[in-house]
C-alpha positions in Angstrom: -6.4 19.0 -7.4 -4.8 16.4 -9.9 -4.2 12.7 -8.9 -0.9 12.1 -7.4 1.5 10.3 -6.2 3.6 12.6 -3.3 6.8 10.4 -1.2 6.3 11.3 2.4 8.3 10.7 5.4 7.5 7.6 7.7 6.3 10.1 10.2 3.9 12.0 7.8 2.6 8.2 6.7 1.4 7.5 10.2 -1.0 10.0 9.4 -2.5 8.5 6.8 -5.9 7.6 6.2 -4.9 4.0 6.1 -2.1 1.1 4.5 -3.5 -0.3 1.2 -2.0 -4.5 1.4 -2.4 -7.2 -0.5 -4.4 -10.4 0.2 -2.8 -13.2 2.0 -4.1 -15.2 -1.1 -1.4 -13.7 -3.0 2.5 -15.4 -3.2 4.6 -13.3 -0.7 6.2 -10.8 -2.0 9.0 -10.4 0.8 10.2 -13.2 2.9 9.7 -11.2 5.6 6.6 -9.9 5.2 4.5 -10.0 8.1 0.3 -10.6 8.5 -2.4 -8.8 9.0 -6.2 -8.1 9.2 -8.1 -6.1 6.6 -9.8 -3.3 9.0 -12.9 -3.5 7.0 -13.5 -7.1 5.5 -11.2 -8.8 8.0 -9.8 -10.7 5.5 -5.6 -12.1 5.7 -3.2 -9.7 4.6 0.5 -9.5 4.1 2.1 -5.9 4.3 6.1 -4.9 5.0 7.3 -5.0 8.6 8.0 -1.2 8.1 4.6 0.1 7.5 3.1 3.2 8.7 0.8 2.9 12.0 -2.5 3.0 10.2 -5.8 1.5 9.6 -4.6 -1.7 7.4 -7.2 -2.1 4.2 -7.3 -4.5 1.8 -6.9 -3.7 -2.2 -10.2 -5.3 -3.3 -12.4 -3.5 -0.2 -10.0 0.1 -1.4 -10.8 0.0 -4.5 -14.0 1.0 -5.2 -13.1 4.6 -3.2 -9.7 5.1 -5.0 -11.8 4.7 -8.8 -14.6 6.9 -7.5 -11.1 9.4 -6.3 -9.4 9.3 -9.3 -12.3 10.2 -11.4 -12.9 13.2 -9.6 -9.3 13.6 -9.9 -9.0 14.2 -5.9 -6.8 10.4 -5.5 -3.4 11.0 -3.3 -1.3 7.7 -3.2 1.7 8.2 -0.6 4.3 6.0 0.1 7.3 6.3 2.1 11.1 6.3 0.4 11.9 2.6 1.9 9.0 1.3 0.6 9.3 3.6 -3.0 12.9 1.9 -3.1 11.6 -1.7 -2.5 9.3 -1.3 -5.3 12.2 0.4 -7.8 14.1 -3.3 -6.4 11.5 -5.6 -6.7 10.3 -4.5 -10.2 14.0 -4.3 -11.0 14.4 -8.0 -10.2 11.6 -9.2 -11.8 12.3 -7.4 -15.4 15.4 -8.9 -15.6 13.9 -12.1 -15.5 
């Protein structure tokens, strides 16, 4: 199977394998964005309020697995159509800048 990206519906994301967030050490992205714990490192996070109900894992403790997936080709990235549409907005915003 070829890497992908597929759009899923919020019930199909609470199936996932788990929520890939950034650090806390990172600027907020979102005013509202809430906090978390990386499941693995325990490390702060910050993740939308809207997020699927899934193991929450932080990018430096994922990445590692999604290189070794993507050079077998086998990486699936989903992400819901809210969150596809905050991304398409925030990226958006910040080109016009």
């Amino acid at each position: 199977m070829p890497n992908k990206i597929e759009i899923v519906s919020p019930d199909e994301a609470d199936e996932a394998e788990c929520v890939i967030c950034i650090p806390l050490t990172y600027p907020m992205t979102y005013p509202d964005n809430m906090v978390g714990e990386c499941s693995r490192c325990g490390a702060a996070l910050q993740h939308r309020p809207h997020i699927p109900n899934a193991p929450l894992v932080c990018v430096p403790c994922i990445t590692p697995e999604l290189l070794e997936q993507q050079a077998k080709g086998d990486l699936v990235v989903q992400i819901t159509p809210k969150t596809a549409a905050e991304v398409e907005e925030y990226l958006r915003k910040k080109n016009a800048h």
